[in-house]
C-alpha positions in Angstrom: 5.0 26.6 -8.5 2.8 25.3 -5.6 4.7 24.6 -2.5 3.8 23.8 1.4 4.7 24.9 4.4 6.1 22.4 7.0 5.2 23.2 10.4 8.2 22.3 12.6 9.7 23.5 15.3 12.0 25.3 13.7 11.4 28.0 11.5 8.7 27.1 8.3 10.8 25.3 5.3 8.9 25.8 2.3 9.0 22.3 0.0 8.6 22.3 -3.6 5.4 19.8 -4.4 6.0 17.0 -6.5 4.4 17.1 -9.9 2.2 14.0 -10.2 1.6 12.4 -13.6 -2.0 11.9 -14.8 -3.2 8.5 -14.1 -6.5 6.7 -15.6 -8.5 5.2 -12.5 -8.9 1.4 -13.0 -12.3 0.3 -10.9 -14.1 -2.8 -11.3 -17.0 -0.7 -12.6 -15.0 -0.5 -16.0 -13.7 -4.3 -16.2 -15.8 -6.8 -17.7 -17.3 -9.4 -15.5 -15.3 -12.2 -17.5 -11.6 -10.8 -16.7 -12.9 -10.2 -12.9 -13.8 -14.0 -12.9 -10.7 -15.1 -14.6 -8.8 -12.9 -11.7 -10.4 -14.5 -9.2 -10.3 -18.0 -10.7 -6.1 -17.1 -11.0 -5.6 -15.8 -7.5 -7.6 -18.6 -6.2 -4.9 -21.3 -6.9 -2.1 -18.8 -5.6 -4.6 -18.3 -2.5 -4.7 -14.5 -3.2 -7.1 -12.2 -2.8 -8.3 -10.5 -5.7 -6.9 -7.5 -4.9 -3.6 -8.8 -3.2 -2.7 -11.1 -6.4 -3.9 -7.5 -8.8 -1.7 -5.4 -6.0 1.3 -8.3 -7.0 0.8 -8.1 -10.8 0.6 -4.4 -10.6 4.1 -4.2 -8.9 5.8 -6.6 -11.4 4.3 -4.8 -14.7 5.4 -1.2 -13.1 8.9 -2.7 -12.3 9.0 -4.3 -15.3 8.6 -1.3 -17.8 10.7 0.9 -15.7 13.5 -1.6 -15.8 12.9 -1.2 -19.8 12.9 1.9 -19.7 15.7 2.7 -17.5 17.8 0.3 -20.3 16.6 2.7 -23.1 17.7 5.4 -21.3 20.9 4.2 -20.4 21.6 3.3 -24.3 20.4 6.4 -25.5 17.1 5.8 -27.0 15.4 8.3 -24.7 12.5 7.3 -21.8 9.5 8.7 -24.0 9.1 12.4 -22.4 11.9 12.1 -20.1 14.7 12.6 -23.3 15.4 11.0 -26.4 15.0 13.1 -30.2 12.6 15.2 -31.1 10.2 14.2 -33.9 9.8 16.5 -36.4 
């Protein structure tokens, strides 16, 4: 396991690193031109920025599926990788 050395004062602590899920990189190089207008054209009448109103939406699908998610855990039906059965 990686870990870092923090540089204190006190004598070095070494802390684990956190293990970071892959993520795909979302750039307006692979969006079509169409949903980029119809962005703009929504966060226009909420007197967004594009990024401020994609930031916003961003936040609320995140919260959104974790609050699902968090319920199937709770009831049992597992989280995808986090629990749940096995397939076989």
């Amino acid at each position: 396991m990686k870990e870092r050395i923090s540089h204190g004062f006190a004598s070095p602590k070494r802390i684990p690193l956190a293990k970071t899920p892959t993520v795909q990189i979302l750039s307006i190089s692979n969006v079509s031109s169409d949903i980029l207008e119809a962005i703009d054209e929504i966060a226009a009448r909420q007197d967004r920025s594009r990024s401020s109103f994609i930031r916003r939406e961003l936040r609320r699908v995140v919260a959104e599926y974790q609050a699902k998610e968090a319920l199937g855990v709770s009831r049992g039906h597992g989280g995808g990788k986090r629990g749940g059965r096995k397939k076989r």
